[in-house]
Every structure is written in structure tokens, then in C-alpha cells.
C-alpha positions as CSV (number, residue, x, y, z in Angstrom):
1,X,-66.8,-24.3,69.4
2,X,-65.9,-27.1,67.4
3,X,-62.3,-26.3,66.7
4,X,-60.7,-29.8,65.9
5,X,-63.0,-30.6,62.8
6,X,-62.1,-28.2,60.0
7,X,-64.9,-27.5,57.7
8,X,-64.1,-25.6,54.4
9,X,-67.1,-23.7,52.3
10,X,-66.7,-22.9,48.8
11,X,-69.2,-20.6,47.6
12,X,-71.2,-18.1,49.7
13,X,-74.6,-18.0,47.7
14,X,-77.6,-19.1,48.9
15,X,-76.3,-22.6,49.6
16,X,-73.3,-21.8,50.8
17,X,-74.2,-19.1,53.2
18,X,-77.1,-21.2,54.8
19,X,-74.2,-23.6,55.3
20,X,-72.2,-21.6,56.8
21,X,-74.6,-19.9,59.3
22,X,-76.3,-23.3,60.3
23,X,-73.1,-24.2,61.4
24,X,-72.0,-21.3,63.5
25,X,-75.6,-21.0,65.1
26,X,-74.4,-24.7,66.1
27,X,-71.2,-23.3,67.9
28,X,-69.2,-25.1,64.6
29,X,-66.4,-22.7,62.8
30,X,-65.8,-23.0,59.3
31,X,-63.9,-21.2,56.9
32,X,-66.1,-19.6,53.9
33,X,-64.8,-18.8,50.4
34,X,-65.8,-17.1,48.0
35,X,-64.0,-14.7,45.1
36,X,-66.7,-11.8,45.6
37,X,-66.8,-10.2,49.2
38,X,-70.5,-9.6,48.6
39,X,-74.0,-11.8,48.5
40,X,-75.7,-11.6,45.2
41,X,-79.9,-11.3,46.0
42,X,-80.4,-13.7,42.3
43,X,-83.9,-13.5,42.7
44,X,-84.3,-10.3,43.0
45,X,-82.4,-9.2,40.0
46,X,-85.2,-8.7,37.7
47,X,-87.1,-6.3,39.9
48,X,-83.8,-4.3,39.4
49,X,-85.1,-3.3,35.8
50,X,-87.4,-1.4,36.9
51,X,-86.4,-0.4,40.8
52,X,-82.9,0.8,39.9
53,X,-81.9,1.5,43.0
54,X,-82.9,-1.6,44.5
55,X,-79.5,-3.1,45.8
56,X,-79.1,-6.7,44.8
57,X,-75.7,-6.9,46.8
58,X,-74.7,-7.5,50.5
59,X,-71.5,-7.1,51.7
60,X,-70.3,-10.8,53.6
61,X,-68.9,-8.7,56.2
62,X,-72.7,-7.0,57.0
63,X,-73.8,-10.6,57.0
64,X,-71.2,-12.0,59.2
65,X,-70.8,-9.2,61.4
66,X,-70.5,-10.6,65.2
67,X,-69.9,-14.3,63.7
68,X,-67.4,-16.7,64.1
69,X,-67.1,-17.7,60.7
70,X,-64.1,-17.0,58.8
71,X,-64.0,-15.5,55.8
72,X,-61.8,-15.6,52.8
73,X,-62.0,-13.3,49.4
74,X,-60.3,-15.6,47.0
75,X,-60.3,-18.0,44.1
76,X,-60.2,-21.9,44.9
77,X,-57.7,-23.5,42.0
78,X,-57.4,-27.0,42.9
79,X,-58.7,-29.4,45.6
80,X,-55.8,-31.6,46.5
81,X,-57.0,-34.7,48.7
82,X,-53.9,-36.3,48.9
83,X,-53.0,-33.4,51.4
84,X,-56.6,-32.5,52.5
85,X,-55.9,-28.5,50.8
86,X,-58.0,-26.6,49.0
87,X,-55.3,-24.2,46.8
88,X,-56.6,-21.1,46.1
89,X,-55.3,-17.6,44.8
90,X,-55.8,-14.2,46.5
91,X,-55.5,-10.8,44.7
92,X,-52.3,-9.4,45.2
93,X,-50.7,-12.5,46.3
94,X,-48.6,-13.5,43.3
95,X,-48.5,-17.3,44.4
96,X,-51.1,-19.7,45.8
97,X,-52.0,-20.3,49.3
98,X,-53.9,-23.2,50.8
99,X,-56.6,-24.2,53.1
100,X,-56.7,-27.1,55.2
101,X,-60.2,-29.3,55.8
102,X,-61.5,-32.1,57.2
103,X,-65.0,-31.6,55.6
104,X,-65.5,-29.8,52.1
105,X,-68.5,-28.2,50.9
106,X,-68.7,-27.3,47.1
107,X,-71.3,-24.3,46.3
108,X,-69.6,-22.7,43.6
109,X,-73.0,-21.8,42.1
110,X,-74.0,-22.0,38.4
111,X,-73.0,-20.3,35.1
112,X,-75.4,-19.8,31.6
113,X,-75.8,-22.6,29.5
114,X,-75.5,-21.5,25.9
115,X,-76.1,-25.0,24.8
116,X,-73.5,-24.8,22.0
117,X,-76.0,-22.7,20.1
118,X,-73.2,-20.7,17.3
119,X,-73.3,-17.6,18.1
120,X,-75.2,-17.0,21.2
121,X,-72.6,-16.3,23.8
122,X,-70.8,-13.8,21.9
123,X,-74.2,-12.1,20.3
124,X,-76.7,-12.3,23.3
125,X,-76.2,-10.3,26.9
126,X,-76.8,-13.0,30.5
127,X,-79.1,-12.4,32.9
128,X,-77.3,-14.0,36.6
129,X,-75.5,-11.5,38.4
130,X,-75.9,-8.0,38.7
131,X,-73.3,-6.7,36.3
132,X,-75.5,-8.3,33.6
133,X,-78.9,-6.1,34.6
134,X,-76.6,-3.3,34.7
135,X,-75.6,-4.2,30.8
136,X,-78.5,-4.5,29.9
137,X,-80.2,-1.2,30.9
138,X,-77.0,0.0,29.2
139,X,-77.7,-1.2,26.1
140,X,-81.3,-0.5,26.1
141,X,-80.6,3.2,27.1
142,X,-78.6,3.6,24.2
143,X,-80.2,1.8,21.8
144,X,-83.5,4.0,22.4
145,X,-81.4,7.2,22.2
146,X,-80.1,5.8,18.9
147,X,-83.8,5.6,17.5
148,X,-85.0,8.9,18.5
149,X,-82.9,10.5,15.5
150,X,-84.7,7.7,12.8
151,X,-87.4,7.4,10.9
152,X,-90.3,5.3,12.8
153,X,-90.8,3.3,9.2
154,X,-87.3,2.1,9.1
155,X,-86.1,-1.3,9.8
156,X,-83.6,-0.3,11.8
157,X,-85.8,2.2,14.4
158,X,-88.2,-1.4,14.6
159,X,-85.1,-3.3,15.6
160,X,-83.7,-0.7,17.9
161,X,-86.8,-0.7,19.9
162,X,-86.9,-4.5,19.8
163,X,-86.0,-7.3,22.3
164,X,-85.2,-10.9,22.7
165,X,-86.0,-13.0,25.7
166,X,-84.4,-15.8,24.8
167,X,-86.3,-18.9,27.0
168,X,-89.1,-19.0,28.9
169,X,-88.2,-20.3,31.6
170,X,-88.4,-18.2,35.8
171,X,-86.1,-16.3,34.5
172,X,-87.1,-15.0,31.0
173,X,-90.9,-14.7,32.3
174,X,-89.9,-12.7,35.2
175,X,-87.3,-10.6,33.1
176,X,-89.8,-9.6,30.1
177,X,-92.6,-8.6,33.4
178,X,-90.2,-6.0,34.1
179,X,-89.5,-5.2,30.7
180,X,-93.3,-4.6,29.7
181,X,-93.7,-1.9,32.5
182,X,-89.7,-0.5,31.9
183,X,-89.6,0.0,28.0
184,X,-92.8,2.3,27.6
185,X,-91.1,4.6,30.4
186,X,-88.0,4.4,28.8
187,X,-89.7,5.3,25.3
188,X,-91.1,8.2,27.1
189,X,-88.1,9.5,28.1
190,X,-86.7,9.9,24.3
191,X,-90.3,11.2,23.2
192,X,-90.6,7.3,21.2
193,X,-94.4,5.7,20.9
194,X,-94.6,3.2,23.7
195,X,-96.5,1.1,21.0
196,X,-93.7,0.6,18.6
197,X,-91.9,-1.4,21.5
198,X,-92.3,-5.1,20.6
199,X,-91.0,-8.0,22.8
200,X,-90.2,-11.4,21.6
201,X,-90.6,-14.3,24.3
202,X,-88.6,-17.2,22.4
203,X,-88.9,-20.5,24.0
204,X,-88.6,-24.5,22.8
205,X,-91.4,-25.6,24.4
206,X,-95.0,-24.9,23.2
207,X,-95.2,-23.1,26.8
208,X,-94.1,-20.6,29.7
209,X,-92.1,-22.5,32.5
210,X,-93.3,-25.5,31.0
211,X,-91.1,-27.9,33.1
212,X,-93.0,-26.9,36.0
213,X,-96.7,-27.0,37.1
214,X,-98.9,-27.4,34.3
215,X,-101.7,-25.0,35.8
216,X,-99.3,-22.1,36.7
217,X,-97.1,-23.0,33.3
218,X,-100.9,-22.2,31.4
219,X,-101.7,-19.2,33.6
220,X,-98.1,-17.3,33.2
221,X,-98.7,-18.3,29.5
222,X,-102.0,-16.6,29.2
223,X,-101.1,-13.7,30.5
224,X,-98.2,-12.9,28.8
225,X,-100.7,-13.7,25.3
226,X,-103.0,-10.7,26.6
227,X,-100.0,-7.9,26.7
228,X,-100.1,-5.9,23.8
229,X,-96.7,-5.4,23.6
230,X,-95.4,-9.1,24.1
231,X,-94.8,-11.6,20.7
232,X,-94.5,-15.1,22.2
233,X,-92.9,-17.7,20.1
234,X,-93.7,-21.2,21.2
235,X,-92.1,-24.5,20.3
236,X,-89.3,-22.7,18.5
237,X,-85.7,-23.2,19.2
238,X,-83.1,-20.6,18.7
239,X,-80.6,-22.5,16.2
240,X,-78.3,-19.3,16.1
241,X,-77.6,-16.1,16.9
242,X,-76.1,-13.1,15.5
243,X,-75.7,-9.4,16.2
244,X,-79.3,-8.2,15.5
245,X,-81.1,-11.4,15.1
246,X,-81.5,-15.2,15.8
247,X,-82.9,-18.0,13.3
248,X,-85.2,-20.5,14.8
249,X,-85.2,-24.0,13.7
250,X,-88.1,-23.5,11.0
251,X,-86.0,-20.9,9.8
252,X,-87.3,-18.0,10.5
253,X,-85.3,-15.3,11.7
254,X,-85.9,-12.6,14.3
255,X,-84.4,-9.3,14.6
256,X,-83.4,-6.9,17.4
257,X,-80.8,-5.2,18.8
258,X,-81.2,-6.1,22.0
259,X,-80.7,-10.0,22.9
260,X,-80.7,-11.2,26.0
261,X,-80.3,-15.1,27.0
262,X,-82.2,-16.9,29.8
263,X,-82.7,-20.5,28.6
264,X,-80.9,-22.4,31.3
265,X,-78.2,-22.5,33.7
266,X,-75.3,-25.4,33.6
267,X,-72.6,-26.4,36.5
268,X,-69.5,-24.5,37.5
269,X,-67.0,-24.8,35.0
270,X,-64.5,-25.9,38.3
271,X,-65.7,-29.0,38.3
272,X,-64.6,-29.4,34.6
273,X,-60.6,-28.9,36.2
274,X,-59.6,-32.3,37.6
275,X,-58.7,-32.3,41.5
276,X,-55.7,-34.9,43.2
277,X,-56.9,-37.7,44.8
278,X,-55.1,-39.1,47.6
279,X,-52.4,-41.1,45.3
280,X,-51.2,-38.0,44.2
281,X,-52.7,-38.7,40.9
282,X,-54.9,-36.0,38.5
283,X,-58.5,-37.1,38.7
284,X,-62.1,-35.7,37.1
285,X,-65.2,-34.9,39.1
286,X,-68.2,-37.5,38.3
287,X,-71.0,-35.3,36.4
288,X,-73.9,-35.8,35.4
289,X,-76.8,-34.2,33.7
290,X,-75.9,-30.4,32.9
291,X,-72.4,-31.1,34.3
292,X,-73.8,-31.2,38.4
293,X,-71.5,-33.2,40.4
294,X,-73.5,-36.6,41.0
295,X,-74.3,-37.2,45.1
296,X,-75.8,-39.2,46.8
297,X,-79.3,-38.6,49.2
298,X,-77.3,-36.8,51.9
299,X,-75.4,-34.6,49.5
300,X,-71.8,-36.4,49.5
301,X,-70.0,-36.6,46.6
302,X,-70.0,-40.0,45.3
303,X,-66.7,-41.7,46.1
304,X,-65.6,-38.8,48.4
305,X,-67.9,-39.3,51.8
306,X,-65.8,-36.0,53.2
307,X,-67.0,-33.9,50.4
308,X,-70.6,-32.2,49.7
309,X,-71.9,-30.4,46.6
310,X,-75.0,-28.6,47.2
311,X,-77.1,-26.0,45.4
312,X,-77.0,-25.5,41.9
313,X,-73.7,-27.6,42.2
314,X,-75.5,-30.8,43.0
315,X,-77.2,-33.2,40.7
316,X,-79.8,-34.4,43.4
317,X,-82.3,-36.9,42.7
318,X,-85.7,-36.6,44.2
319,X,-85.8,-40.2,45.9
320,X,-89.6,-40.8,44.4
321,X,-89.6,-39.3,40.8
322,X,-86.0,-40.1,40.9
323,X,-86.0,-36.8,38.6
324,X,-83.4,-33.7,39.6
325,X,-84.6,-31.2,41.9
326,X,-85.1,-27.9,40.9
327,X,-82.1,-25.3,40.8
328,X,-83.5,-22.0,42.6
329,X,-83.1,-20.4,45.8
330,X,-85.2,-22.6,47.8
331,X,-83.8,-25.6,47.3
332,X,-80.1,-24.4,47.7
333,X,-80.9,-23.2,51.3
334,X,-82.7,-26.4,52.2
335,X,-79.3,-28.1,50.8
336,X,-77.1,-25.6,52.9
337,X,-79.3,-26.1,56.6
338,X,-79.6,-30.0,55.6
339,X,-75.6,-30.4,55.0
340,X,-74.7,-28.9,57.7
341,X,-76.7,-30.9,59.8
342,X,-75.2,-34.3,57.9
343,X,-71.8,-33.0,59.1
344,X,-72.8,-32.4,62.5
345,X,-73.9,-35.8,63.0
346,X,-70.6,-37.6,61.0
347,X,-68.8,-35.7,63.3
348,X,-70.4,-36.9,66.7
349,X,-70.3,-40.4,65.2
350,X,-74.2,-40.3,64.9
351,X,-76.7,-42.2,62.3
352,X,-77.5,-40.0,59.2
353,X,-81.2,-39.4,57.8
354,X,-81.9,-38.1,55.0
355,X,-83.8,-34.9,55.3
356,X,-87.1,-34.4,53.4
357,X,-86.9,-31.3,50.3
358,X,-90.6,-31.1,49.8
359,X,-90.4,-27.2,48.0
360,X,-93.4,-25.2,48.9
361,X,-93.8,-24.0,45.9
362,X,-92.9,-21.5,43.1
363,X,-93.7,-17.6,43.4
364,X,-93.9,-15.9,39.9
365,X,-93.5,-12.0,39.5
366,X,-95.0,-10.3,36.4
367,X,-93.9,-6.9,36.6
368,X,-93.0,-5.0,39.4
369,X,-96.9,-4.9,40.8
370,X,-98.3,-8.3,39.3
371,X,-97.2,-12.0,40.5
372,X,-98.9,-15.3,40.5
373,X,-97.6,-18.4,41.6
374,X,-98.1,-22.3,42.8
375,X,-98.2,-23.2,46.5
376,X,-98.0,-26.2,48.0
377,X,-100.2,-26.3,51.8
378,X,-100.6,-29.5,52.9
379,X,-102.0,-32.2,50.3
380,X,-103.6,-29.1,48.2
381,X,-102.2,-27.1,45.5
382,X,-103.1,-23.3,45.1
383,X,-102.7,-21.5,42.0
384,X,-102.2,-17.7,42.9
385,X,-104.5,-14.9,41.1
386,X,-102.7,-12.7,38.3
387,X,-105.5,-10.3,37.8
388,X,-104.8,-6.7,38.4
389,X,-106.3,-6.6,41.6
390,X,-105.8,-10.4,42.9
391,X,-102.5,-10.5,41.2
392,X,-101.3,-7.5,43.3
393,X,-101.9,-9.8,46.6
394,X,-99.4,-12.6,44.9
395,X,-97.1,-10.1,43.9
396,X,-97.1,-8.8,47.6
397,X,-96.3,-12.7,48.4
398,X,-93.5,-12.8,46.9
399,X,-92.5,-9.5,48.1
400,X,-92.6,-10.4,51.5
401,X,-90.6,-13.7,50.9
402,X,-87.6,-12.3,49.7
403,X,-87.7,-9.7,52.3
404,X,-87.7,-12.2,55.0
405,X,-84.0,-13.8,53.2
406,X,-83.2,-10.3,52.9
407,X,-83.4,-9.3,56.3
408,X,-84.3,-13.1,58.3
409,X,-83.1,-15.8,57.2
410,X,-79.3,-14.5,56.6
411,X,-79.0,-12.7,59.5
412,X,-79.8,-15.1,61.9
């Protein structure tokens, strides 16, 4: 083991983790921290809607089981240069602690971007951890019980049965799949009509994941046109929000009782607390675009050549479009495997290169039995079927992806 070099993780998501296990499976030890003792399956979370007892949580000490990589439940505080210490604060330890590195590797993850909308964080329910999914089917649950004891003509039985998917992004397309196959069960259950249930897809663009391919962006789009149940609003900002509706820029205004926000994600709000530099002196993190932590193309924090962000931490600039990489799981784990090969090679005093992030694609799920998606092979793109037989085969795709994180790619 490489004992002399310490190397300090700070997040154990998909970024992080990779990290952290490309290391060890290179006889390096590093110290990983995170303030949850588990490892949250984000992708999977809106199969949880309708697979309830689909866990989206592994325990780090599963996943590091028979590892030599240390781990540490606790909040980081401060990163203090000047003594090469990351401060952080454990529960039940009334005062702070430190950590010493040599290396430091920031994967703090991401957080919801409410985009200053008024309203929207204190009306609307997230959707990027588990606790939220568990909210939601909360809320829905009671809001359907609610509407059993109304009359079906009343505004407020319409808005009980009602919900907002606020963006259209991954996210929002995936959640309102799940949504279209959960709600008519759930209806069921308190003897509502299924076909009262109406689900408004709200998104600023005049299409579906319309800041990705153009060919799936127009497929997911179509198909969420043809479910009876779905209302899509297209090229439609939500200006505000309130506790059973939002008003869209031309004014109009929506109502339900159930809003839930998926327009976008924005950097940790760490990096908006200012870290010591080595005078001593209080200095601020250089952000960029959706407050990422600027690097350079090997993932160093510019100005600190010690330091990596990574994942959704890092604003990383795809060296040709010179446009950000996208923030999903893919990508983070490239960043994790590729920075801890960049350390490897500072450390044995050898030349960096830059490792190539060509993504393979972006796998779409529609429902719990339904997918589609866009795959790179080679020089060709493939559009995945979303028919209800050829769409099973790309939901299946996806299916076996995540399974082999699930049960591979983390566990090596």
C-alpha cells in the first residue's frame, strides 16, 4: 500500500466511490467521507414509485466490506490549506475534528436548482434522494384518500387527483413514466376513476430532454403526447409557485395539489463557504456555470493542482464543443476511475494524459416496463424502440445496466 501519500475523498456517490475503489484495487488507501453511511442508487429512484420495495440504499460498510479504505460518517466544514486539514464534524462529537491530506478529492454531489423561481422551494416536493420518493408517495396517498369523500365535479377532487412535473428534463420524463402506471392503481385502491387522474409535464423548452439528442428528445416527446392521461405544456416557464398551483410566464395558471420539481440540479452549496488558503487568509472557490467548481482537463481545481472536483461538482468542458459535460451517473464514474488514475501518476512523478469521456449514451425508462434510449456504438447512433413490444427490450437495457453498478461495478 501506498501509505506515505494521503488521499482524502469527500463524497461517496457515484463519483466518489469509483474514486475510492479505483484506488484501493491499485493497493492506494484513502480516507472516504461522507455524512450518510449509505450509497444512494439516484437513478433508480423513480422505479421506486412504482416497485416500493425496491431498495435505493446500500450500506458503505456492504460496499467496503474486506477493503482497505477508510471510512468516515461525517460533515466536512472547512478545507484549510494552510495546514493541509479537511475540518469536519461528527455526531455526538460536540467539537470538530480534522483530517489530514496530501491529495483532496471534492464529490460532494449536487442539490435542486429552484432557479429563484418565488415560491417553488417552499410549495413544490424534490425528487434526489430517497426521502423525497418517500414524500411524495406520502402526499399522493393522502391526497387520493382526501378525494374519495368529494364530489367528482368539484374543483377541489380535480386538483386532488392532479400533479405537477415540473421540467422535462431525465428526470421529470422518467418520474411522470412511473406516475402514469402508479396513479390509476392508486385510484383503484380508493375506488376513484383512473380517468379523472390528469398529469401536467411542465417544461421551458418546446420539448422533452430537449438539451439532449434531438431524435430521442422527439421520440420521448411523442410518446408522452399519446398517454391519455399525460397534459404536456411546452415552451412554458413556471414564473411561480404556490400551494395548489403554479403561473407560467403567459399567465396562465395550473392547479394541483401535488407539485413536484425536477427542472435542474445546481452545485453543492459547500463550495459557496470560503476555504483557507495557505496564508491563512479566507478565500472563495472559483465557480462557474450553475455554481460547479471550474477545472481543468484532468479534473484539478484551478489554482489548487492538489485538489480534484469531479462529478456533479465539476464544471468540465468537453475539449471539442468546449460545452459542459453532462451531470448523470455515467459521467461521475468515468470522473472517479479517471482521477484516480491522474493521482496515481502525480504521485509516481509520471506524465499526465487526459483521459477520453466519450458517454455511450443515454438510457430512458418510461414506466416500469417501457424504455427507449440513444446509444452511441462506434461512429453510429441507435435510437432504441418505445413500442409496447420493442420498448420492453430497451426497458430491459436499462434494467440490466443498473444491475451491473448494482452488483459489478461497486463491488469490485
Amino acid at each position: 500500500m501506498q501509505a506515505n501519500h494521503k488521499i482524502v475523498i469527500i463524497g461517496a456517490g457515484y463519483a466518489g466511490l469509483q474514486a475510492a475503489i479505483e484506488l484501493e484495487k491499485q493497493n492506494y488507501q484513502c480516507v472516504l467521507i461522507d455524512k450518510n453511511d449509505y450509497h444512494e442508487l439516484l437513478p433508480e429512484l423513480p422505479h421506486k414509485i412504482t416497485h416500493k420495495t425496491l431498495n435505493t440504499q446500500i450500506p458503505l460498510s456492504e460496499l467496503l466490506e474486506n477493503k482497505s479504505i477508510e471510512f468516515m460518517k461525517a460533515e466536512v466544514k472547512q478545507i484549510n490549506y494552510q495546514n493541509k486539514k479537511v475540518l469536519i464534524h461528527r455526531s455526538g462529537n460536540p467539537e470538530n475534528s480534522s483530517v489530514d491530506f496530501d491529495s483532496l478529492i471534492l464529490a460532494l454531489g449536487s442539490q435542486t436548482n429552484y432557479f429563484n423561481i418565488p415560491g417553488l422551494q417552499e410549495n413544490s416536493l424534490g425528487f434526489i434522494n430517497t426521502k423525497q420518493v418517500q414524500d411524495l408517495e406520502s402526499k399522493l396517498e393522502n391526497n387520493f384518500a382526501k378525494a374519495k369523500n368529494l364530489d367528482p365535479s368539484s374543483d377541489e377532487y380535480k386538483e386532488l387527483l392532479s400533479v405537477i412535473v415540473g421540467g422535462g428534463g431525465l428526470t421529470g420524463v422518467e418520474v411522470a413514466g412511473e406516475l402514469i402506471y402508479f396513479l390509476p392503481d392508486l385510484a383503484k385502491k380508493y375506488n376513484l376513476n383512473p380517468q379523472h387522474i390528469k398529469i401536467y409535464i411542465i417544461e421551458a423548452f418546446n420539448a422533452l430532454m430537449a438539451a439532449g439528442d434531438k431524435d430521442l428528445s422527439d421520440k420521448v416527446t411523442q410518446f408522452f403526447r399519446q398517454q391519455k392521461q399525460v397534459k404536456l405544456v411546452l415552451g412554458q416557464p413556471i414564473e411561480e409557485a404556490f400551494e395548489d398551483n403554479v403561473r407560467l410566464k403567459d399567465g396562465k395558471v395550473i392547479k394541483a395539489k401535488t407539485i413536484l420539481w425536477t427542472g435542474g440540479i445546481r452545485g453543492n452549496c459547500f463550495f459557496e463557504l470560503e476555504f483557507i488558503n495557505e496564508a491563512g487568509d479566507l478565500s472563495k472557490w472559483l465557480l462557474g456555470r450553475g455554481l460547479r467548481v471550474e477545472v481543468d482537463e484532468f479534473l484539478r481545481v484551478q489554482g489548487r493542482p492538489n485538489t480534484y472536483a469531479i462529478g456533479d461538482n465539476a464544471l468540465f468542458l468537453d475539449p471539442i464543443t468546449k460545452q459542459p459535460f453532462p451531470l448523470n451517473g455515467q459521467a461521475a464514474c468515468k470522473h472517479g476511475v479517471a482521477v484516480a488514475h491522474y493521482i496515481m501518476a502525480t504521485i509516481n512523478g509520471q506524465t499526465l494524459t487526459a483521459e477520453n469521456f466519450k458517454m455511450q449514451g443515454v438510457l430512458v425508462s418510461l414506466g416500469p416496463e417501457i424504455g427507449t434510449g440513444s446509444l452511441e456504438i462506434g461512429q453510429k447512433k441507435i435510437i432504441l424502440p418505445s413500442g409496447k413490444i420493442l420498448g420492453k427490450l430497451s426497458r430491459k437495457v436499462k434494467t440490466a445496466v443498473e444491475a451491473r453498478y448494482k452488483y459489478f461495478d461497486i463491488r469490485r
